[in-house]
C-alpha distance (Angstrom), angle and dihedral (degrees) to the residues before:
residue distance angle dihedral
X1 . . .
X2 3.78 . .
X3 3.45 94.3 .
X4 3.83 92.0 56.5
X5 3.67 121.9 106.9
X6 3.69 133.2 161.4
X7 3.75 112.4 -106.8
X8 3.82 96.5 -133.4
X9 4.18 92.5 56.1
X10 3.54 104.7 87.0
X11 3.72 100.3 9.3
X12 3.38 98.5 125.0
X13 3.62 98.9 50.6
X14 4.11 86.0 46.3
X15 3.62 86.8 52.2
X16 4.16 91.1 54.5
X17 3.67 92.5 -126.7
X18 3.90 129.1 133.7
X19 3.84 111.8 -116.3
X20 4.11 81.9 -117.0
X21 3.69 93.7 58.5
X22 4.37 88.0 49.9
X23 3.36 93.0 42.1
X24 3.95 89.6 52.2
X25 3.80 89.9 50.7
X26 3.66 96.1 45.4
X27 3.76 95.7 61.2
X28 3.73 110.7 5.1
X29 3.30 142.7 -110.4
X30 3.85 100.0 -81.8
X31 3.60 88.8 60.1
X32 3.66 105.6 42.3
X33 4.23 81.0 46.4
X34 4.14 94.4 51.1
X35 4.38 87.6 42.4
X36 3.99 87.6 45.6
X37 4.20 86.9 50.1
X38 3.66 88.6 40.4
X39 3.75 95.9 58.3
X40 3.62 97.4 45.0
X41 4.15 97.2 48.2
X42 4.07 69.4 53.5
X43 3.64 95.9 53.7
X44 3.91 87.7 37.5
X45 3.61 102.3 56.2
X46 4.31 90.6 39.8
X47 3.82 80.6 64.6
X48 3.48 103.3 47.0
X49 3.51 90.4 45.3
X50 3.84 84.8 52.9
X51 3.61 95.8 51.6
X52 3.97 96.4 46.4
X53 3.57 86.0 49.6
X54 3.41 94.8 57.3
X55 3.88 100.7 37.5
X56 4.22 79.4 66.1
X57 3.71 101.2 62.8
X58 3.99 94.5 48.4
């Protein structure tokens, strides 16, 4: 069984696309847009956060 692998490992690499591109038409580009957005309000309010905090101690 060494030769055995499971079709779906390595498919996207076999297929020549980037992991962005599969992941993009797996679930569409509304969704990867409103996760994208989601993750940066994220990254946005962890900074602000980070800057009021440390506007307080000085």
């Amino acid at each position: 069984m060494r030769g055995y692998q499971d079709p779906r490992v390595g498919a996207v690499a076999r297929a020549g696309k980037s992991v962005g591109a599969a992941l993009l038409a797996s679930s569409g580009a509304r969704r990867v847009g409103l996760a994208a957005g989601a993750g940066g309000g994220l990254v946005f309010g962890g900074v602000a956060l980070l800057h009021r905090a440390r506007a307080r101690r000085g």
